[in-house]
Every structure is written in structure tokens, then in C-alpha cells.
C-alpha positions in Angstrom: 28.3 16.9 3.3 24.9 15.6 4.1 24.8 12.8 6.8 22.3 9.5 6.9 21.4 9.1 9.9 22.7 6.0 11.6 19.8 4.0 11.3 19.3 4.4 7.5 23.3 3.7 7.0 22.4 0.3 9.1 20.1 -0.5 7.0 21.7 0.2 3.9 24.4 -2.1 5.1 21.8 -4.9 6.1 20.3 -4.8 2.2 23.7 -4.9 0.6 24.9 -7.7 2.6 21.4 -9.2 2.0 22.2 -8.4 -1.9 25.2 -9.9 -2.1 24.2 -13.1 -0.4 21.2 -13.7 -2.7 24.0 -12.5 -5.8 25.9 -15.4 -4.6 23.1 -17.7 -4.2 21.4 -17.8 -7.5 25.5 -17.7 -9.0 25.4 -21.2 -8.0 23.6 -22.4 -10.8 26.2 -21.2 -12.8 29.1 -23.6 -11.2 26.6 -26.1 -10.9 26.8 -26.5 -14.5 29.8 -26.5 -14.9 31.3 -29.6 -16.0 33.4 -31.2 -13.5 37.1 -31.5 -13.8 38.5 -34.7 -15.5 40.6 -36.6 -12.9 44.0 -37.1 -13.9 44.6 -40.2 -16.4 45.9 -43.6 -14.7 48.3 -45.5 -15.8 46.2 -48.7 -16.1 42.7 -47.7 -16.6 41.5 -44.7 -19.0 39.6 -42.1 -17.4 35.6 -42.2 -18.8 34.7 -39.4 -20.7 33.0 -36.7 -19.1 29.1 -36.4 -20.2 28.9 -34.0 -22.8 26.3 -31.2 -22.6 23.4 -31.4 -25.1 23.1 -29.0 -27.6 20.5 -26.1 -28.1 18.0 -26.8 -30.2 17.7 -25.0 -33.3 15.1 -22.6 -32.0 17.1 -21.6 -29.2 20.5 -21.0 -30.9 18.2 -18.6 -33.1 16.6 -16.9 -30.3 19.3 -14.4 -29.0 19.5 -13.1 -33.3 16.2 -12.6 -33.3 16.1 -11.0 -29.9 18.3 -8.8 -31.0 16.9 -8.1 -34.5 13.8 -7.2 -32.4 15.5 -4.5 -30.3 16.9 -2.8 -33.2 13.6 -2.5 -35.6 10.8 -2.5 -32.6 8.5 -1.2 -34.9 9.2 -4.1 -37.6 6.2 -7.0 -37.5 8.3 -9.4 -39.4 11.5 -9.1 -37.1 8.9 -9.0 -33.7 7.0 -12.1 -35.3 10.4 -13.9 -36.2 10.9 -13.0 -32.3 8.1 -14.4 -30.8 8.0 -17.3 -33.1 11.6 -18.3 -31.7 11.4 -17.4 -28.2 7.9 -19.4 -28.1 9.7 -22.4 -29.7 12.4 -22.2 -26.8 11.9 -23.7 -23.3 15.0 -22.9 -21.6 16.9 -19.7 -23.2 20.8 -19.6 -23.1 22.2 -17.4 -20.8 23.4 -14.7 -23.8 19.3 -14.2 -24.9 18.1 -13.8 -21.3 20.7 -10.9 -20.6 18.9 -9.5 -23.4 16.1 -8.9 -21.0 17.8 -5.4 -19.4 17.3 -3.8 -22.9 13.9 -5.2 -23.7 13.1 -3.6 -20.2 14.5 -0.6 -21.6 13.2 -0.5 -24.7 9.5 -1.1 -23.4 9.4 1.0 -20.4 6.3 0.1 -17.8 4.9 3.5 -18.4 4.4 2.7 -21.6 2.1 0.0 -21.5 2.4 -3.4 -20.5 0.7 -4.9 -23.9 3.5 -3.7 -26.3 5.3 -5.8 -28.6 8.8 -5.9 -26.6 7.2 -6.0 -23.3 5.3 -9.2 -24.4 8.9 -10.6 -25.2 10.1 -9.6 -21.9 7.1 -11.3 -19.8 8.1 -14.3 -21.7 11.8 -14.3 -21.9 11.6 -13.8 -18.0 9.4 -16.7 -17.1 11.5 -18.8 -19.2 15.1 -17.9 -17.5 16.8 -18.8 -14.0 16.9 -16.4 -11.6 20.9 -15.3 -12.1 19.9 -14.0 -15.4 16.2 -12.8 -14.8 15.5 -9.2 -15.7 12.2 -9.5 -14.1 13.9 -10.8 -10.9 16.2 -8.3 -11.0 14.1 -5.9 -11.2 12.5 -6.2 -7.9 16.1 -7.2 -6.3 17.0 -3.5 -7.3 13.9 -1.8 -6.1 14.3 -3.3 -2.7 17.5 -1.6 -2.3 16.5 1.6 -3.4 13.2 1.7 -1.4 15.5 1.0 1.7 16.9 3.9 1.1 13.8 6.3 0.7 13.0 6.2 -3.3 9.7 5.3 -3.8 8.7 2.1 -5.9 6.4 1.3 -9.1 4.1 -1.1 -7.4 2.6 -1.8 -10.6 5.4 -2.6 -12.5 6.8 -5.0 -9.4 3.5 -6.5 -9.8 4.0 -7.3 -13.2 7.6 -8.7 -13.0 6.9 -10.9 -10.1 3.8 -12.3 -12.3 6.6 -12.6 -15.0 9.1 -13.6 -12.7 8.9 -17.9 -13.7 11.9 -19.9 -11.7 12.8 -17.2 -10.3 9.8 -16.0 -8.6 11.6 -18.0 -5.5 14.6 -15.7 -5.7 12.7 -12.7 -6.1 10.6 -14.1 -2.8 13.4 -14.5 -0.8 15.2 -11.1 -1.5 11.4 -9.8 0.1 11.5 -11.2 3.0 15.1 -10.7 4.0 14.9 -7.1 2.7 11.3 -5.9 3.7 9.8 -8.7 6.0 12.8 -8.8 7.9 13.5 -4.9 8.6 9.5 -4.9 8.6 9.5 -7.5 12.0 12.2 -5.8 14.2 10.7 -3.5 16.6 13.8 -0.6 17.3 14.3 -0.5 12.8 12.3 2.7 12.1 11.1 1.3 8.6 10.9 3.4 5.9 7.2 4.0 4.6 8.2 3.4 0.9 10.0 -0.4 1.9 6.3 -1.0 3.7 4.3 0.3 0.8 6.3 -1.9 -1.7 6.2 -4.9 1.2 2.4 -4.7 1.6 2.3 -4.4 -1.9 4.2 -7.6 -3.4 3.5 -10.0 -0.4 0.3 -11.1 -1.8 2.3 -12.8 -5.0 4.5 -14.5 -2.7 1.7 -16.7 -1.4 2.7 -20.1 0.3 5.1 -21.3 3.0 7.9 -22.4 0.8 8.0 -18.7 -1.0 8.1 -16.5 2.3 8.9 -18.0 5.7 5.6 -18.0 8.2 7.6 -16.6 11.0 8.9 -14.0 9.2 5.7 -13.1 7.5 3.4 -13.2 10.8 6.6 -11.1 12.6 6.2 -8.2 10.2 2.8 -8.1 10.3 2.4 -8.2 13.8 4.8 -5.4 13.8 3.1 -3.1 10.8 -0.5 -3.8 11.9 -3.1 -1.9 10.5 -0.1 -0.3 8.7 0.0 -2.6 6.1 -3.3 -4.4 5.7 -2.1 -6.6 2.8 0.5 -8.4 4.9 -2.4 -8.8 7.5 -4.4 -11.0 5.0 -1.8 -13.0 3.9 -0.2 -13.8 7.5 -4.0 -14.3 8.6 -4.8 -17.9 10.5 -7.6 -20.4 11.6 -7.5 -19.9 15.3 -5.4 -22.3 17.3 -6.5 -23.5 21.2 -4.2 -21.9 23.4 -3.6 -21.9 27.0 -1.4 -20.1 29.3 2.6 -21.9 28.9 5.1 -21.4 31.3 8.7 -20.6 30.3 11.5 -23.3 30.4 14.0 -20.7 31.2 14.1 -17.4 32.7 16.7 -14.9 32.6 16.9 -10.9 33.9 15.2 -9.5 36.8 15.3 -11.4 39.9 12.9 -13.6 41.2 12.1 -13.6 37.9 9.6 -16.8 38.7 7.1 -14.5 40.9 6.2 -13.3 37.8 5.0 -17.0 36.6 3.5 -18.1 40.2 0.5 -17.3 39.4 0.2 -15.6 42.8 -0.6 -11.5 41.9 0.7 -10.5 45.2 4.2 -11.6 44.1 6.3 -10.0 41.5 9.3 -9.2 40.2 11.0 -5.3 40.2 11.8 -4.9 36.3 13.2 -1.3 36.7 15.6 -2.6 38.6 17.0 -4.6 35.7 20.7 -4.1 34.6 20.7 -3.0 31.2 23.4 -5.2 29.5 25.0 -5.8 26.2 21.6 -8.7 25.3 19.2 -5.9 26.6 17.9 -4.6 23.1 16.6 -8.6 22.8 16.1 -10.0 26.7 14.8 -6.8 27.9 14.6 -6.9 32.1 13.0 -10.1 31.5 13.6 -12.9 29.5 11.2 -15.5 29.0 12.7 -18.4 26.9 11.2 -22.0 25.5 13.2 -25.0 24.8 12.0 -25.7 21.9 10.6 -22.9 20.8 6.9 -22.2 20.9 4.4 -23.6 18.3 2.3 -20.9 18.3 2.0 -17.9 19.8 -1.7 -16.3 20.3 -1.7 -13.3 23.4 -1.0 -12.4 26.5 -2.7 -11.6 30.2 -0.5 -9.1 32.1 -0.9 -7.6 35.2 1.4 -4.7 36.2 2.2 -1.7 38.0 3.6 0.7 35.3 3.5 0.8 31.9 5.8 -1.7 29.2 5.7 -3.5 26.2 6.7 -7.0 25.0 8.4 -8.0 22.3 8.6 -11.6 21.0 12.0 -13.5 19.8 11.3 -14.9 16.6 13.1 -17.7 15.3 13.5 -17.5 11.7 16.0 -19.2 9.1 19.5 -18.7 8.4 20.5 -15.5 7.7 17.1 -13.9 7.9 16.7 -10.9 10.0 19.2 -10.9 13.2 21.8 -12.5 14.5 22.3 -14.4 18.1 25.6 -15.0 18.1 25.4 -17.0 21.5 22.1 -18.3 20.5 23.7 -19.3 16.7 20.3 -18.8 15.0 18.7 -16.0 13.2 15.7 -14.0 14.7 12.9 -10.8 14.3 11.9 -9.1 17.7 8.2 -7.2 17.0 6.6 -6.0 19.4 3.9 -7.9 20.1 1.7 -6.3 23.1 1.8 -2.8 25.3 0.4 -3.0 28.6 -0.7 0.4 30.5 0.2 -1.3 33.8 -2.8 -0.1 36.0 -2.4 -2.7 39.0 -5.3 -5.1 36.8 -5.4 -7.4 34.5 -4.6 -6.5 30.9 -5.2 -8.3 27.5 -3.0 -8.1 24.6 -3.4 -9.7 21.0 -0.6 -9.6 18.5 -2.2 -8.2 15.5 -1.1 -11.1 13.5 -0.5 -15.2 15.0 3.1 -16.0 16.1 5.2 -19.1 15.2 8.4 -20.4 16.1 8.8 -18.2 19.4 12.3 -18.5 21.5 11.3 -15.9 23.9 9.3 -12.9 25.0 10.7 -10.3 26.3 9.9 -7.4 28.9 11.0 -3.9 28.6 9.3 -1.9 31.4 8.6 2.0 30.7 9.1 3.4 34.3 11.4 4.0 36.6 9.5 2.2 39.5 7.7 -0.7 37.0 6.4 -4.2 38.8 5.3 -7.0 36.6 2.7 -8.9 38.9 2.0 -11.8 36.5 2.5 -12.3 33.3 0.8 -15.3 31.0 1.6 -16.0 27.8 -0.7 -17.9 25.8 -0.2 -20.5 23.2 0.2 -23.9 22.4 3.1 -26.2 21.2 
């Protein structure tokens, strides 16, 4: 039997848990109308009468029939015209005519164009439905999945359905950046190329803070770099004045302050760091900011041996890791590697940090010093 290896099972895990939240998510709407339960009659006073749903209008209670008569005589112009003349009269669908959106998908393949008849019916059934019954959504909810596990993506045709996507282009954001931006921040996932080729290649119709999370968005492309040039543009910033900021905590290596003195003589032994159950996020050195830093813009480190430093990103609910002592969600790119030649050293994330908890130090030999470290932003 042929084995995954463990990283790829993780993150299988990670997207079907992701999957399932965002399943139950969009459900919502679903219970939301729902009309509530009548409370039990009193003896005294009648109970009002619940508010009765409106009904469809005649256009929409035709739109599924004609839908339908569409799919089974494509090549009909009355029944497509009848179609189109429904579906245009019909602002909200009912749930039964936008399920019909799997077999106009089916019917009208992306490879076959994207200006046929049925496909024109799909682009506006899907920008018309909610997100729990959005074939377009869905769509790109599905190739998420399968990219995380290796199969490669129609970038095109995810184009086209998050164009199409309507109310739920917010859904189909979301499931992005907990299912490619997230994975795409964290700096020990070894990210497949075809989840960063379909990342780099939808984030651009995603655009605005309350479609993709800027922490999350600036994580992964610090992370992916040059990798992924799209997310650089779109996590790309107006310079902001920074200035060296000194932790409000520090955890790790002891004196762990020698490193923040700024005295170069003094410094802290980071080899000598215990590695613990935390170390994957505090490294030998933990850095941390209470609150969390604004911005995030470089570094100056001076060192003897060679490391890296990671940043703890803050991000919302659910997206990315986990701190369970912490109880907040977070991404950990790497964000600078120093050579650690005894002299001062310059690091610049690729892309702007927000939202920082902490930075982190993970030295790379087994006699590593960090002299000084500064880390410079603003809050």
C-alpha cells in the first residue's frame, strides 16, 4: 500500500477540517430561515401568528422548469431563451434551481468555451445564489482540496467562477485563505507547488481587507516570495516609519535581555536553548508584544553563527494554527536569515507584517550567539 508522507496526511486533515467548518458556516443560512418555533399557547392570551414567508414570484417558481427544460434540449433556442428570460427575471433563485448549477457545470464543461449557451446560465445562476448552494463557490471549495493534495488546478476556470461567484465570492474568499494562505504562511508546511500556483493565481480576485485577512495575506507572501509574485502585489504597502521596538516579554534563552541592551559585547548563548514542547513557535528565543505589533517592517541582527527568524502572526479565529495557551490563531513565516558573521546584518521580509505576537529565534549552530537583535516597526 502506498504511504503519504506525514506531512501531506497533515495537511489533508487541516483542509477537511477547514471544509467542514466553512460547510457548516454557509449551512447557517439555511436555519437562519427557518421559521422559528411557535411558543406554546397560553391560557389567557393567543399566541401572534408567526410571519409568514413571502411567496416567489412568478418568474422564480418558473425558473427551476425552465432550468431544467434547458439541460435536457441544450441545443433548443426556444427552451435556452425561455431560460434566460426566467432566470433574468429572478433576483434571488430558490434553493431547488440553484442546485441545478452542478449539472449546468456539467453540461457546459470550461474546456468548452466559456460563451456557450448553458455556461451563460451558469455565470448567472451563480451570481444570483447564496453561497450553501453556489456551484461556482463550490467549485473552487473543491479544487482547494484536491490541489492540497497534489492535483493540479484550472486556473482559468477558477478565474471564471470566482468572477461568477456573486454572494458568495466571501465564502469562496475565506475557504482561500484558510486553505492556501494559511498552509502558504507557516514556515515548517512544505507547500505543495500546485496549492501555490492556484493561491498566486486567485488572490488577485479576492482584493480588499474584508475578503482575505491582511495578516494572513502579508504572512504567505512573506513566506512564498518571489515564489508567487501575484500574492506579492496584492499584499504590497505604502511604506510605514519604523524604528527599532523592544519586546514586552521575553522568553527562552537566558539572559535573554543582552540580546535587547543594545550593548554588542553582550549576548545571549541560543544553542544552549532547551528544545521544548513550544519550540517549533518560540524557538531559543522568544520575543513577545503585549499587544501585538502594528506593523512589522525588518530587522538588524548581529550574530555569531547562522539562524533564521520567524514571525508569530496573529490571525482570526480558526485561521492557520493554534496556541492553545495563547487561545488565538497564528501563521509563523519566516521572515529573515541571518549568516551570523560577528557584524551587523539586514533583513527585509519580502512582504510588510501586521498583527505580530512575537519573533522568534532558531539558531543553526551548535555554538550560535545572538549579539543584538532589533526589530523594527511601529505600533
Amino acid at each position: 500500500m502506498r504511504r503519504f508522507p506525514l506531512r501531506t496526511l497533515l495537511l489533508m486533515l487541516v483542509a477537511l477540517l477547514a471544509f467542514t467548518r466553512l460547510w457548516c458556516v454557509t449551512h447557517q443560512d439555511e436555519a437562519a430561515e427557518a421559521p422559528p418555533a411557535r411558543p406554546p399557547a397560553q391560557a389567557t392570551t393567543a399566541a401572534p401568528a408567526a410571519p409568514s414567508t413571502p411567496p416567489p414570484s412568478p418568474e422564480c417558481r418558473q425558473v427551476e422548469r425552465a432550468l431544467d427544460a434547458a439541460l435536457r434540449a441544450p441545443q433548443e433556442p426556444t427552451a435556452l431563451a425561455e431560460a434566460r428570460k426566467r432566470l433574468d427575471a429572478c433576483v434571488t433563485p430558490p434553493p431547488r434551481a440553484c442546485e441545478l448549477g452542478t449539472a449546468l457545470a456539467a453540461r457546459a464543461p470550461f474546456s468548452q468555451g466559456a460563451d456557450t449557451p448553458l455556461r451563460g446560465l451558469l455565470a448567472s445562476l451563480c451570481e444570483h445564489c447564496p453561497p450553501n448552494v453556489n456551484a461556482c463557490a463550490q467549485t473552487v471549495s473543491r479544487a482547494l482540496l484536491e490541489t492540497a493534495i497534489g492535483q493540479p488546478a484550472n486556473i482559468p476556470e477558477l478565474q471564471w467562477s470566482m468572477d461568477h461567484a456573486g454572494p458568495a465570492l466571501p465564502a469562496a474568499c475565506d475557504t482561500l485563505a484558510r486553505l492556501g494562505l494559511a498552509p502558504a504562511a507557516q514556515a515548517e508546511v512544505n507547500l505543495p507547488p500546485t496549492v501555490r500556483t492556484l493561491v498566486d493565481g486567485l488572490v488577485s480576485h479576492c482584493q480588499g481587507p474584508e475578503l482575505l485577512p491582511l495578516s494572513v495575506l502579508r504572512a504567505a507572501a512573506a513566506q512564498q516570495g518571489t515564489q508567487a509574485p501575484a500574492l506579492l502585489t496584492a499584499a504590497s504597502a505604502k511604506p510605514v516609519e519604523s524604528a527599532p521596538v523592544k519586546p514586552d516579554q521575553l522568553l527562552g534563552a537566558q539572559p535573554a535581555f543582552q540580546a535587547f541592551d543594545g550593548d554588542v559585547v553582550t549576548g545571549v548563548d541560543v544553542s544552549n536553548a532547551t528544545k521544548g514542547d513550544r519550540w517549533s513557535a518560540d524557538g531559543a528565543l522568544r520575543a513577545g508584544y503585549a499587544p501585538t505589533l502594528k506593523h512589522l517592517m525588518g530587522f538588524r541582527v548581529r550574530a555569531r553563527g547562522p539562524g533564521t527568524l520567524r514571525a508569530i502572526v496573529r490571525t482570526p479565529k480558526g485561521v492557520g494554527l493554534n496556541d492553545p495557551e495563547g487561545g488565538f490563531s497564528f501563521v509563523n513565516p519566516t521572515v529573515c536569515r541571518f549568516r551570523g558573521t560577528g557584524e551587523w546584518e539586514s533583513c527585509h521580509p519580502a512582504a510588510p507584517l501586521v498583527d505580530v505576537d512575537a519573533v522568534s529565534v532558531f539558531p543553526e549552530s551548535a555554538d550560535g550567539k545572538l549579539l543584538e537583535l532589533e526589530i523594527l516597526g511601529a505600533r
